[in-house]
Z-matrix of the N, CA and C atoms (Angstrom, degrees):
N
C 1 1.455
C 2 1.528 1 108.29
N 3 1.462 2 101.21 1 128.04
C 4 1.724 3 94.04 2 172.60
C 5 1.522 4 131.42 3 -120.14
N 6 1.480 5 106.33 4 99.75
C 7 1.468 6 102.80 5 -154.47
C 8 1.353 7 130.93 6 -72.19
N 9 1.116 8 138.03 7 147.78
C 10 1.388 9 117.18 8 163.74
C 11 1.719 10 120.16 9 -125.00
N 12 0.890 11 138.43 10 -169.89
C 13 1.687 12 142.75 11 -158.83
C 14 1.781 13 95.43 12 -123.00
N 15 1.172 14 128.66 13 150.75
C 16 1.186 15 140.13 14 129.45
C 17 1.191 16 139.45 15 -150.34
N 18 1.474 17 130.22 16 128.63
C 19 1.777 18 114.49 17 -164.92
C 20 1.296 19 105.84 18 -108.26
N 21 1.081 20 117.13 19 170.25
C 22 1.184 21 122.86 20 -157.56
C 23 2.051 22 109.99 21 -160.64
N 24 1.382 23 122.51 22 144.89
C 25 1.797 24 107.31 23 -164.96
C 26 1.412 25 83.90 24 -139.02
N 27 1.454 26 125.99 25 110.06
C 28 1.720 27 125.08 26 163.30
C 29 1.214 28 120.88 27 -130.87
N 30 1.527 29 111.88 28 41.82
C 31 1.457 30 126.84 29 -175.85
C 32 1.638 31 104.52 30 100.22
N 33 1.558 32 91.09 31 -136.19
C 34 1.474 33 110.62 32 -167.56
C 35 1.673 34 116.18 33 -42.02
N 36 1.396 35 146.19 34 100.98
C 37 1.661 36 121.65 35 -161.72
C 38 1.366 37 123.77 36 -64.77
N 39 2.002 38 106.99 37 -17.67
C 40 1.055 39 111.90 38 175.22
C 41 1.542 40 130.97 39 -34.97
N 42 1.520 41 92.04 40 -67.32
C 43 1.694 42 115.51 41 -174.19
C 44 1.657 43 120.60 42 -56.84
N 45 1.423 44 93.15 43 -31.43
C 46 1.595 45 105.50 44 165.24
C 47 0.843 46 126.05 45 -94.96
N 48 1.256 47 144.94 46 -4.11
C 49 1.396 48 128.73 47 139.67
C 50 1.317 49 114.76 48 -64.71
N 51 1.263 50 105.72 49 -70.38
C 52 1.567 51 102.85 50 168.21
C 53 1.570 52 129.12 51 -3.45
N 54 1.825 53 105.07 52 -69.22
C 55 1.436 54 94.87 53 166.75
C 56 1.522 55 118.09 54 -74.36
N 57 1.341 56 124.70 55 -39.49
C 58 1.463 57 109.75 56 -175.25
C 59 1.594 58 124.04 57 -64.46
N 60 1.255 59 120.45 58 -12.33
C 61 1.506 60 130.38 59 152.63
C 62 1.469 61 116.53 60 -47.47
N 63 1.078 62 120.42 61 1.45
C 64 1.428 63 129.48 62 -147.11
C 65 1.847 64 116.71 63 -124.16
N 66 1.550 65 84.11 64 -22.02
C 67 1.648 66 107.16 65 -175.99
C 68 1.378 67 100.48 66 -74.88
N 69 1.341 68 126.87 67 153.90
C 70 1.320 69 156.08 68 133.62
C 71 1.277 70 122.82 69 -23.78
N 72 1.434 71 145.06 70 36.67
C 73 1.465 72 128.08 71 -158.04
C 74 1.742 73 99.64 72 156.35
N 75 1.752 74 107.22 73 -39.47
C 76 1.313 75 99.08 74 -176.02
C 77 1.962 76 108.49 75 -63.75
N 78 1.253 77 82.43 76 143.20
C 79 1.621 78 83.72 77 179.49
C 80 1.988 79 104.49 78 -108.10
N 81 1.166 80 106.45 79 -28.59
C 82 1.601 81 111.42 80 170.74
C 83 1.008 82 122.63 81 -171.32
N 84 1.575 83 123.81 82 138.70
C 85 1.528 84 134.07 83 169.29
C 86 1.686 85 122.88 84 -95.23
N 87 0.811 86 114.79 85 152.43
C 88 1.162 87 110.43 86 162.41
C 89 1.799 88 112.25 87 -152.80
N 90 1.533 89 123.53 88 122.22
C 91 1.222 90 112.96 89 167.09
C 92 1.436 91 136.52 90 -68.33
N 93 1.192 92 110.61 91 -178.55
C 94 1.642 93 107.94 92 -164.80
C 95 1.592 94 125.62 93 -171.35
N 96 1.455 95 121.16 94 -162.34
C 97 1.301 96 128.04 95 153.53
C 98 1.598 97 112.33 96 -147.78
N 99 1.374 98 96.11 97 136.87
C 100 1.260 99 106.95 98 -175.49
C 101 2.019 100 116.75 99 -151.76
N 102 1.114 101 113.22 100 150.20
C 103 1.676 102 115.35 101 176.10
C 104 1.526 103 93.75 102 110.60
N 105 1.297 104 142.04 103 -4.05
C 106 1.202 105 123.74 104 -167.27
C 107 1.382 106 105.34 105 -106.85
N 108 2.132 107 105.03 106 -158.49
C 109 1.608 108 96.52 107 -173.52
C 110 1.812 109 82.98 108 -127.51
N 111 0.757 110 132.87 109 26.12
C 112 1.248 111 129.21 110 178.97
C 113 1.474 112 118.49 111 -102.34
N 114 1.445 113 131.94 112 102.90
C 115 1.455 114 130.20 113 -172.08
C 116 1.278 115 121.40 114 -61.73
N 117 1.556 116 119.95 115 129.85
C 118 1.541 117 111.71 116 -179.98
C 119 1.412 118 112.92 117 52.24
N 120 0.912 119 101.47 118 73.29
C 121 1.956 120 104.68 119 175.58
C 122 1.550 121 106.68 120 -73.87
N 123 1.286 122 101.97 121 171.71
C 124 1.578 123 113.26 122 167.38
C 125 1.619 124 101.27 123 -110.47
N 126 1.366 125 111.89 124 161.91
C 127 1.433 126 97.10 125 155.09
C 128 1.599 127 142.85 126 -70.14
N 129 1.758 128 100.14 127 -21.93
C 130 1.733 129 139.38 128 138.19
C 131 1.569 130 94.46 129 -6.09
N 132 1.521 131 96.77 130 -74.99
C 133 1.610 132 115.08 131 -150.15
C 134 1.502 133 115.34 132 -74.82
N 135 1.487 134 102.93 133 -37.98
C 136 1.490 135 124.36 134 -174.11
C 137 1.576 136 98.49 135 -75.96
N 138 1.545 137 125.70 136 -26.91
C 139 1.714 138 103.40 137 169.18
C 140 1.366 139 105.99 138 -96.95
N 141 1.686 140 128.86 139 36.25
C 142 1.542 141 103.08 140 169.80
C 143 1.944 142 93.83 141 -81.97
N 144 1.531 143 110.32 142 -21.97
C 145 1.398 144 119.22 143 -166.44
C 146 1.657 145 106.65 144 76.37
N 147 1.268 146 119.58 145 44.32
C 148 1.517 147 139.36 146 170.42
C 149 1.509 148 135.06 147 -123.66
N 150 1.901 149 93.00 148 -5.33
C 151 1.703 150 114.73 149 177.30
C 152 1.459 151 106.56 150 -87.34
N 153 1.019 152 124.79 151 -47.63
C 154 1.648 153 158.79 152 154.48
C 155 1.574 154 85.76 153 102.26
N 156 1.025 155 141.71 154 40.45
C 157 1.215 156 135.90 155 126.53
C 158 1.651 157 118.75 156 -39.40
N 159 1.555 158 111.38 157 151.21
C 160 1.568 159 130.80 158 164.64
C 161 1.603 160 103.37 159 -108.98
N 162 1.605 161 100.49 160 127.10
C 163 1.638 162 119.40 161 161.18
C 164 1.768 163 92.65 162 -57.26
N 165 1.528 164 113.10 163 108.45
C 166 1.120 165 119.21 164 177.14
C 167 1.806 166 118.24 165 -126.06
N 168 1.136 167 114.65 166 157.44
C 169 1.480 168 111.62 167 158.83
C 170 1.339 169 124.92 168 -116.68
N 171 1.621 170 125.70 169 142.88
C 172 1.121 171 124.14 170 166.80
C 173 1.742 172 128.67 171 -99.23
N 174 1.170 173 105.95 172 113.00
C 175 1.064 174 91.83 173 -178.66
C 176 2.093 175 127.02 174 -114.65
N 177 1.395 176 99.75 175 135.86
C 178 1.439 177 114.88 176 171.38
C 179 1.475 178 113.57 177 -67.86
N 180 1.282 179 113.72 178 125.68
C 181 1.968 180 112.91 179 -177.15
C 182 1.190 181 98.90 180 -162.81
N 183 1.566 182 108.56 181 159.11
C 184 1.258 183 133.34 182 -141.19
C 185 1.399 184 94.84 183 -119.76
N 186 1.278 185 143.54 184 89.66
C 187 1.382 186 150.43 185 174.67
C 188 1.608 187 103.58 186 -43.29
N 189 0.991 188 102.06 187 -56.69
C 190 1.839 189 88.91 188 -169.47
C 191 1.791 190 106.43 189 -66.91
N 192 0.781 191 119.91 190 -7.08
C 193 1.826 192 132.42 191 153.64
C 194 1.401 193 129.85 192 -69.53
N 195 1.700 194 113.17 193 -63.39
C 196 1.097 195 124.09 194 -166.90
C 197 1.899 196 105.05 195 -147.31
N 198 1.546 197 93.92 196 124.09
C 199 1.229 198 90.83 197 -172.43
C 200 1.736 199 110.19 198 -77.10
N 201 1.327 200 121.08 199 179.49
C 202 1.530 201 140.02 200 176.46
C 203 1.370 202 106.79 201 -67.76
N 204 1.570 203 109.35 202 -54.69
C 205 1.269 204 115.25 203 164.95
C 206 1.520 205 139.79 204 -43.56
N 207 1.790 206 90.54 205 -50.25
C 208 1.482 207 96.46 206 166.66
C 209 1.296 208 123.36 207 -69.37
N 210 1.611 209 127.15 208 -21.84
C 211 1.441 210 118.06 209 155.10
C 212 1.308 211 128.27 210 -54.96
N 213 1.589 212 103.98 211 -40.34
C 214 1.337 213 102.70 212 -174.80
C 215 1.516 214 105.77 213 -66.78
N 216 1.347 215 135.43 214 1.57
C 217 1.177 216 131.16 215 -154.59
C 218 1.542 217 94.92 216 -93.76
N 219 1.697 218 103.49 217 -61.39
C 220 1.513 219 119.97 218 174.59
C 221 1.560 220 114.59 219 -46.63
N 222 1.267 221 113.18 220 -26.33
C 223 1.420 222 113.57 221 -151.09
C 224 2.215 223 85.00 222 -85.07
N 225 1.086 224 105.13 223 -32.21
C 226 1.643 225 104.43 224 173.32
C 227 1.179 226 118.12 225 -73.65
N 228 1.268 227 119.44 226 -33.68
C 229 1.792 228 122.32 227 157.95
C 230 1.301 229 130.77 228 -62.63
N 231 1.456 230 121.97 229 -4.67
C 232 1.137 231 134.23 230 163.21
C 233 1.575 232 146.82 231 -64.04
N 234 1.820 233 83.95 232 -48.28
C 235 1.003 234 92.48 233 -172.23
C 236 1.942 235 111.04 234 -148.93
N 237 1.431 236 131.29 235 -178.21
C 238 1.763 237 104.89 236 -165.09
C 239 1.424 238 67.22 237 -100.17
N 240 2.118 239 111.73 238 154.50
C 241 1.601 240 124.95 239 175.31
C 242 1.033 241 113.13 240 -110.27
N 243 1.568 242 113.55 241 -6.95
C 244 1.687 243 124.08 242 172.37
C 245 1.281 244 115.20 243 -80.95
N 246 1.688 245 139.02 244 -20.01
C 247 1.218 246 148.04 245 160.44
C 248 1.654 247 100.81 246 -46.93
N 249 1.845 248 116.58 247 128.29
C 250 1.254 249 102.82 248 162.06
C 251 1.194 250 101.97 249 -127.19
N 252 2.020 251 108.92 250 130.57
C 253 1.073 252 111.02 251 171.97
C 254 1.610 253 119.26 252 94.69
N 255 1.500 254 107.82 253 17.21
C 256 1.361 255 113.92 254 -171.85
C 257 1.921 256 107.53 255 -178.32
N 258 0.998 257 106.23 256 143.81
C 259 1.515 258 105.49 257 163.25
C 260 1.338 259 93.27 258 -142.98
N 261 1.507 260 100.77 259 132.93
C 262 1.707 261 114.37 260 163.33
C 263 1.432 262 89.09 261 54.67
N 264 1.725 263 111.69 262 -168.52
C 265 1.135 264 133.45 263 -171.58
C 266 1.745 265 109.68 264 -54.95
N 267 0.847 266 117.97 265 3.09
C 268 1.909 267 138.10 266 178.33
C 269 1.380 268 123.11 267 -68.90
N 270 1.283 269 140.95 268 33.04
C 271 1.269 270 132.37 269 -160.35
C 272 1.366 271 126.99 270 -102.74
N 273 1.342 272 128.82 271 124.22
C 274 1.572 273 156.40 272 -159.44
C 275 1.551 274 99.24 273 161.33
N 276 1.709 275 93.15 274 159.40
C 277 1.133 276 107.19 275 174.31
C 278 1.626 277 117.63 276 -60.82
N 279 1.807 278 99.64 277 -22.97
C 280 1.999 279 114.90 278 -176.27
C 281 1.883 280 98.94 279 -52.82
N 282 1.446 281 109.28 280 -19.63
C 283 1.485 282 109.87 281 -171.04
C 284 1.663 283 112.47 282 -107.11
N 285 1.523 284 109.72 283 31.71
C 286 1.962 285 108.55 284 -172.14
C 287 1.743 286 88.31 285 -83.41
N 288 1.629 287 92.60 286 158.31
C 289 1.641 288 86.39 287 156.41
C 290 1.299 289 91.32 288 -96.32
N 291 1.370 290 105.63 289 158.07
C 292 1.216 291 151.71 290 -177.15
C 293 1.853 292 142.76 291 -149.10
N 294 1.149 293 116.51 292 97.83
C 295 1.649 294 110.98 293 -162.32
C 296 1.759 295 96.72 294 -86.64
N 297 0.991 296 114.84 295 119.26
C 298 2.189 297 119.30 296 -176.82
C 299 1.707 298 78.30 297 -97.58
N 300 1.856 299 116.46 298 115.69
C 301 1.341 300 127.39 299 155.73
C 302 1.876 301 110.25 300 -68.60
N 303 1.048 302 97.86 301 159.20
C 304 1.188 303 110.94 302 174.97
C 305 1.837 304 120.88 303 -136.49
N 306 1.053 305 94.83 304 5.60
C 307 1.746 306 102.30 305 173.19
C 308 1.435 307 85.99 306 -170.77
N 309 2.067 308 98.29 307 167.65
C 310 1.756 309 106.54 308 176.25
C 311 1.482 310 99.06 309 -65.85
N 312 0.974 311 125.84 310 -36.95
C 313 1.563 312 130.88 311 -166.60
C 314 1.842 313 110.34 312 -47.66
N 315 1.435 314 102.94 313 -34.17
C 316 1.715 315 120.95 314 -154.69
C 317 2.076 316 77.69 315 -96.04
N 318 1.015 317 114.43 316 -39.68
C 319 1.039 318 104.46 317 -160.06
C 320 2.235 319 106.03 318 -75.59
N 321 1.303 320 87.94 319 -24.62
C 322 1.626 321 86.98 320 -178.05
C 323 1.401 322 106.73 321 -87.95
N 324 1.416 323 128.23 322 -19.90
C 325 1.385 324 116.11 323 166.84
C 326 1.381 325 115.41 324 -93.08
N 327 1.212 326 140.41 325 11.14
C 328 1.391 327 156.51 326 170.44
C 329 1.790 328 97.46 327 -82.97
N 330 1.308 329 111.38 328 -54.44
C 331 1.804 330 118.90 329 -170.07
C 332 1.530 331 94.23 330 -71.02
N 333 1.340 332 122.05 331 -44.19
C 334 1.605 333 115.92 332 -160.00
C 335 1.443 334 82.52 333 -91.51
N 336 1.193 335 150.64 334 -58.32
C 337 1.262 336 111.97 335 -175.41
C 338 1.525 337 129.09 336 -42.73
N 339 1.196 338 106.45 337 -53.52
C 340 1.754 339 102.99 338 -174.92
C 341 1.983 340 109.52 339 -66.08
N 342 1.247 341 91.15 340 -21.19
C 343 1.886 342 94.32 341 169.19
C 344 1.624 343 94.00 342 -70.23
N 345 1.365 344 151.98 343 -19.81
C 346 1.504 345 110.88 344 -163.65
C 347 1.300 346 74.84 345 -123.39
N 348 1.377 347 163.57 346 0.05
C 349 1.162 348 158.62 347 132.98
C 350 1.380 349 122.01 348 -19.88
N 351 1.711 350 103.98 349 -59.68
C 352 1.264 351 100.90 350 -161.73
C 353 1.835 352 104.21 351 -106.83
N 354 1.436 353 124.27 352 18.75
C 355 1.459 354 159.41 353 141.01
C 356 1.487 355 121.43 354 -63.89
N 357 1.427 356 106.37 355 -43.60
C 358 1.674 357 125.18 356 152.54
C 359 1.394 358 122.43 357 -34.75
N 360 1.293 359 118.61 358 -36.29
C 361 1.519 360 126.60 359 -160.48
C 362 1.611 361 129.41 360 52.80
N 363 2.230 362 101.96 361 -3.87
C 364 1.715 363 95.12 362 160.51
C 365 1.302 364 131.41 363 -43.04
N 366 1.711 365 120.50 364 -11.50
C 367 1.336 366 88.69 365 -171.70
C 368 1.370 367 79.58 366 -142.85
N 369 1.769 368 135.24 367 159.91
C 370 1.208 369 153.69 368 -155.90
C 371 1.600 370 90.59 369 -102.16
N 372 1.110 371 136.78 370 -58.49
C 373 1.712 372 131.71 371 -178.86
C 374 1.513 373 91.24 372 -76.41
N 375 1.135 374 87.73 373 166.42
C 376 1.547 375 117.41 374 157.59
C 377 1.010 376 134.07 375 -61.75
N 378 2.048 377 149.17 376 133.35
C 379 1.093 378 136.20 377 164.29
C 380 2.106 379 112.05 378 -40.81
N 381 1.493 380 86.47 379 137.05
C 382 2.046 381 81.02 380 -178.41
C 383 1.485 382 81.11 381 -122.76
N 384 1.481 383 139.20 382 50.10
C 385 1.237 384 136.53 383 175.39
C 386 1.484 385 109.41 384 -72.83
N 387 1.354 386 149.10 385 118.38
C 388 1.255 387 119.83 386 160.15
C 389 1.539 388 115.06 387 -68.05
N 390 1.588 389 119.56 388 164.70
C 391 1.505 390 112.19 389 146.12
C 392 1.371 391 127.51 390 -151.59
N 393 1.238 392 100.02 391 127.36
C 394 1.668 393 113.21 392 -151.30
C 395 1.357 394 89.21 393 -123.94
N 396 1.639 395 92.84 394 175.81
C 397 1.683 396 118.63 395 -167.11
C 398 1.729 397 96.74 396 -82.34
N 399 0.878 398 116.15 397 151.86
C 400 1.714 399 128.79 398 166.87
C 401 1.716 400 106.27 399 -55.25
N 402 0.758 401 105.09 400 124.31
C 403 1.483 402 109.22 401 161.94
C 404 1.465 403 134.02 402 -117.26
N 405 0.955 404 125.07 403 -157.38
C 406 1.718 405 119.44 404 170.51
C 407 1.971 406 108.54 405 -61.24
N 408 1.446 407 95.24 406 115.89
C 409 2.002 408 95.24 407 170.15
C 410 0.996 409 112.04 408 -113.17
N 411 1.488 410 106.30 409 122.40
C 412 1.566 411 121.32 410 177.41
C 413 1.149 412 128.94 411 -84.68
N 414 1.168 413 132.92 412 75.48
C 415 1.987 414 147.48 413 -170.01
C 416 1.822 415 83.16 414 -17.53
N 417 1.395 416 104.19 415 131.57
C 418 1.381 417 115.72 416 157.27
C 419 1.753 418 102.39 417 -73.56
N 420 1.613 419 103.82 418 162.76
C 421 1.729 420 124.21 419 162.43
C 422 1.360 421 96.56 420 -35.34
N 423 1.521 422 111.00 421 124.43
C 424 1.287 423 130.83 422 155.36
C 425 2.258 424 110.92 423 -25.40
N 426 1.614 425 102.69 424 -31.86
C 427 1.566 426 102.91 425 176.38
C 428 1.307 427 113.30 426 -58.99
N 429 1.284 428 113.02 427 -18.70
C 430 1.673 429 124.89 428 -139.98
C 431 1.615 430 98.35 429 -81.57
N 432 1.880 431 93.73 430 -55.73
C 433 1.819 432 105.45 431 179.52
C 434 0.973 433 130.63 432 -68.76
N 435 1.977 434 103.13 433 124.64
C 436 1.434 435 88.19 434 167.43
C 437 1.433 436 107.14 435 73.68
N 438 1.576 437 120.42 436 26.55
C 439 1.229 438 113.92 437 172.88
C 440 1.393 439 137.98 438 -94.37
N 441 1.570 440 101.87 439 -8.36
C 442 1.576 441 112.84 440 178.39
C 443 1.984 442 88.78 441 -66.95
N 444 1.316 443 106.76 442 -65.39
C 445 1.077 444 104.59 443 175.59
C 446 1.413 445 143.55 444 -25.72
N 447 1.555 446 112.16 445 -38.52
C 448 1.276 447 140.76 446 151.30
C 449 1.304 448 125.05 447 -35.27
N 450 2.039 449 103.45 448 -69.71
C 451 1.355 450 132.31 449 -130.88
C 452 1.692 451 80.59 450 -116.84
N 453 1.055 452 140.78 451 -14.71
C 454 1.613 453 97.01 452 -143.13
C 455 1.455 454 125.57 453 77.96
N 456 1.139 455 109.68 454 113.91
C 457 1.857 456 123.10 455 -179.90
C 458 1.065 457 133.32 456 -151.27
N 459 1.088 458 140.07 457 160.56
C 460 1.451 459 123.95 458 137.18
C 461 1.535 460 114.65 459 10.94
N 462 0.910 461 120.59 460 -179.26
C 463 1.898 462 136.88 461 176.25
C 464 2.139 463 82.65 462 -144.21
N 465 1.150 464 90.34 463 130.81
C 466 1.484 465 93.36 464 -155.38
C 467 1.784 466 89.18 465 -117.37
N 468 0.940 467 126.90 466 42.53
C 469 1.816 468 140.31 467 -168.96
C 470 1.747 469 94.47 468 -81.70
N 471 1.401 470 131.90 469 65.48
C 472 0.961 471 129.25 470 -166.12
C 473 2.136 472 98.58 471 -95.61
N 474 1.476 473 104.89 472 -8.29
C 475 2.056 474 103.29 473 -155.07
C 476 1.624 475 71.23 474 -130.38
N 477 0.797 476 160.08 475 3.05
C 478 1.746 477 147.68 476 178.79
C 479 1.332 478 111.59 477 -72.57
């Protein structure tokens, strides 16, 4: 099996993990914070919206399963990419979308995706996705993971 990493920021981390747990190929998630300058955040810290961290997920996947692409595909069905700085009732920068690359490779299908996206004409604004290099990810509170699962949620059947 040959794994690779990709993170990904579309608001709330709950709901997205949730569905990307769900894929064919992922082998593990874990939520987080990541993009900011603040070390080891809390989640405390990460909603004053002063860490400039993104509520993000990381996810472990199995390439010969599930391509990069095809995440990036799901990862636009998730959530709106023209919102900046908010999803749904969610607003801080902790809630931008955001794609964190992890190789040049992740980074050229991250740009050409949102180029034939926003060529598509699905959406009337523009993608406001950033996409940046991976940086340091800080595992959210053990509460954080894996919490629909936990807690009760949504039914998060977003790729079914």
């Amino acid at each position: 099996m040959k794994t690779e990493k990709a993170t990904f920021a579309a608001g709330c981390f709950w709901g997205v993990e949730s569905a990307f747990r769900q894929v064919d190929g992922v082998v593990d998630t874990q939520v987080g914070y990541t993009g900011g300058r603040t070390l080891d955040p809390t989640y405390k810290e990460v909603c004053t919206d002063t860490t400039g961290h993104a509520e993000a997920i990381e996810i472990t996947f199995d390439h010969s399963k599930v391509s990069y692409e095809k995440l990036l595909e799901l990862f636009w069905r998730m959530h709106d990419p023209t919102q900046v700085n908010r999803q749904g009732p969610d607003v801080g920068t902790q809630y931008r979308s955001a794609i964190f690359y992890h190789s040049p490779e992740q980074n050229v299908s991250a740009e050409a995706s949102i180029s034939a996206l926003n060529k598509s004409g699905k959406y009337k604004k523009p993608v406001a996705t950033q996409i940046l290099p991976a940086t340091s990810f800080y595992r959210a509170e053990e509460y954080h993971q894996r919490y629909f699962e936990k807690n009760g949620g949504p039914a998060c059947h977003v790729f079914k």
